[in-house]
C-alpha positions in Angstrom: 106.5 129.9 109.0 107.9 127.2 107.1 105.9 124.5 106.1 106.8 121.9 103.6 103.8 122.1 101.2 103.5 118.1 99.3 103.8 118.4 95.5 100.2 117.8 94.3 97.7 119.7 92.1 95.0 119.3 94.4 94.1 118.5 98.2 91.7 117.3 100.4 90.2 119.3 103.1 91.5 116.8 105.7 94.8 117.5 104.3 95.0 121.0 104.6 93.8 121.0 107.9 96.8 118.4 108.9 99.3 120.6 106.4 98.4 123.9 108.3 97.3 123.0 111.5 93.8 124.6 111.0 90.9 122.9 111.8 88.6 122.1 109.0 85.4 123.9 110.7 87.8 127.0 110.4 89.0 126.8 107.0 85.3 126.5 105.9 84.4 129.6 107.6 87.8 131.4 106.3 86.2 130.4 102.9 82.8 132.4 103.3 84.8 135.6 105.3 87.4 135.8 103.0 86.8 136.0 99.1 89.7 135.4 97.8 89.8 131.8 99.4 87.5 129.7 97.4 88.6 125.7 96.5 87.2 124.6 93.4 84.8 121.8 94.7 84.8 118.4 92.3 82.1 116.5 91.3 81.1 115.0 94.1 80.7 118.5 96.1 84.3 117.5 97.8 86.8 121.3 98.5 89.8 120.2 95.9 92.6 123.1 97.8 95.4 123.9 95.3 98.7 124.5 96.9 98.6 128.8 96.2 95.2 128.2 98.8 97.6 126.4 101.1 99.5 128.8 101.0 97.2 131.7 101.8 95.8 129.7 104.5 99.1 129.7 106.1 99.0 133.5 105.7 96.1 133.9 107.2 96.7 131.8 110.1 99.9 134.0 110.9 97.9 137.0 110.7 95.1 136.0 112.9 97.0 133.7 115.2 100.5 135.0 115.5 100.2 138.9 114.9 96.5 139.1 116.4 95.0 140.9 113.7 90.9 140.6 113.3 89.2 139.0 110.6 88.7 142.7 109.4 92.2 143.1 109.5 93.4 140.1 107.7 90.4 140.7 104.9 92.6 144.0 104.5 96.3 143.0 104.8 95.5 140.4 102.0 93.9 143.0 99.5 96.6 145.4 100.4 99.6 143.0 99.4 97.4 141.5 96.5 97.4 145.2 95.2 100.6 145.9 95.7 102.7 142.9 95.3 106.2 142.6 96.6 109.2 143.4 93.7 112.1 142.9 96.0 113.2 140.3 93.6 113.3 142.2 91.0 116.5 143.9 90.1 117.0 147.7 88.8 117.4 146.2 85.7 114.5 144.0 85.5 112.9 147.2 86.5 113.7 149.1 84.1 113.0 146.9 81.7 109.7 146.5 82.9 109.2 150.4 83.0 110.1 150.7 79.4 107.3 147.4 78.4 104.5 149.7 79.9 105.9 152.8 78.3 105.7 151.1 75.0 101.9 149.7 75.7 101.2 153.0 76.4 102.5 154.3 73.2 100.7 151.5 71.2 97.3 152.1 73.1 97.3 155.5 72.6 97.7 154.8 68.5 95.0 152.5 68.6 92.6 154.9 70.0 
């Protein structure tokens, strides 16, 4: 699903829904079932959507609408790939260079203990 996402800081509800294709009575319910998905609201109460929450709204529609998972489902999928986030851009050596960093926080936490 490739969507050409506008460069902005913030959007509108109406936009979003015309961005993703989801209506906006949905993404307002997605809001209160999935915690993650919460728009900052500006001072006139109005959703102010970043483009990482477009984003996510685009995953969740693929979940839901294209590989039929529940609501249950989704709320799971997302926490799983939050927790583990994908490194398949990340070469072996910016992996082991990332290996040896948390080796050597290690070291210092343990010496300031």
């Amino acid at each position: 699903m490739n969507v050409e996402i506008p460069d902005k800081l913030f959007f509108k509800i109406g936009e979003v829904a015309s961005i993703t294709g989801v209506k906006p009575h949905v993404l307002r319910y997605w809001e209160s079932e999935f915690g993650s998905f919460t728009p900052a609201k500006s001072r006139t109460k109005q959703r102010q959507y970043q483009k990482k929450d477009i984003e996510l709204v685009l995953t969740l529609k693929d979940l839901l609408y294209s590989q039929g998972f529940t609501i249950a489902g989704a709320r799971k999928a997302i926490r799983s790939s939050k927790k583990h986030p994908k490194t398949e851009n990340t070469s072996p050596n910016d992996r082991e260079l990332l290996l040896g960093l948390r080796d050597e926080l290690r070291a210092l936490r343990s010496s300031l203990k």
